[in-house]
C-alpha atoms as one frame of an Amber mdcrd trajectory, in Angstrom:
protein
   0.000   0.000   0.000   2.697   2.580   0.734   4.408   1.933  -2.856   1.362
   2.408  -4.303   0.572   5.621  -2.804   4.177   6.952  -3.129   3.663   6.562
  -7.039   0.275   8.058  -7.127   1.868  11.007  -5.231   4.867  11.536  -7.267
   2.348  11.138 -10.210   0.173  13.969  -8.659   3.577  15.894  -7.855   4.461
  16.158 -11.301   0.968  16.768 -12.974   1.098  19.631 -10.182   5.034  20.684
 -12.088   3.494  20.504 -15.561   1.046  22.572 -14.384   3.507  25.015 -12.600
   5.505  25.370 -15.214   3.982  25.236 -18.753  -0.454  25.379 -17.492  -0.911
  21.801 -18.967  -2.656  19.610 -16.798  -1.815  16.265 -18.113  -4.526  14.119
 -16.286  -7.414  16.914 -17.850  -5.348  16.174 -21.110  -5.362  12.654 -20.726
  -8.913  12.243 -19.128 -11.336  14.415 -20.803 -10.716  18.041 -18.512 -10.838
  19.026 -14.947 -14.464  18.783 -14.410 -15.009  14.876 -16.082 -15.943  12.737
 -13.623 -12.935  10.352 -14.436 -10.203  13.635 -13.414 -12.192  13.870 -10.325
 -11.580  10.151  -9.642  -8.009  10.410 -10.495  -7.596  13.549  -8.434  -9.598
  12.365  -5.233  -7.144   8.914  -5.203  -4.188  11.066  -5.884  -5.081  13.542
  -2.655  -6.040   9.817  -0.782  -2.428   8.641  -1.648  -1.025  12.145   0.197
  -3.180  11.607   3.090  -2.193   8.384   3.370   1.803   9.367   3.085   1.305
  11.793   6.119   1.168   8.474   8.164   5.107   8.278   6.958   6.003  11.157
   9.700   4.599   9.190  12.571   6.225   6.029  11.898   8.983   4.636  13.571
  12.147   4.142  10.868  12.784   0.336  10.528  16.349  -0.853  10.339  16.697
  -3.426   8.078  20.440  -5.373   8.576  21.144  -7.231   5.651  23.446 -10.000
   6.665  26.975  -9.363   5.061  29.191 -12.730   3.888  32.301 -11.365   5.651
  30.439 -10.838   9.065
C-alpha cells in the first residue's frame, strides 16, 4: 500500500510541475478536462495517496540489517 501511494503522489507531484511550469494539466489532457468525472476520480485517489503518506512522519524508521558474507 505505501508503494502504491508513493507513485500516485509523485504522479500527482508532477501533474502539479506541468502545471507550474507550462499550465498543462496532463490528467485533464489525458482524461477528458478538470471537471469529467474520471479527473475527479483520479484527483480524489491522488489527494487519498497524500493523506495516506502523512502516516510516513509518525512512523517509527525500521532498520533493516542485511546479513553481510564477511560478518
Amino acid at each position: 500500500m505505501d508503494r502504491l501511494a508513493l507513485i500516485l503522489l509523485i504522479i500527482g507531484g508532477l501533474n502539479w510541475g506541468c502545471i507550474g511550469l507550462f499550465r498543462f494539466d496532463v490528467i485533464a489532457a489525458i482524461f477528458g478536462g478538470q471537471v469529467s468525472s474520471l479527473s475527479r476520480v483520479i484527483y480524489t485517489i491522488v489527494a487519498l495517496a497524500a493523506i495516506w503518506c502523512i502516516s510516513f512522519l509518525f512512523r517509527e524508521r525500521e532498520i533493516v540489517r542485511r546479513k553481510h558474507p564477511n560478518n
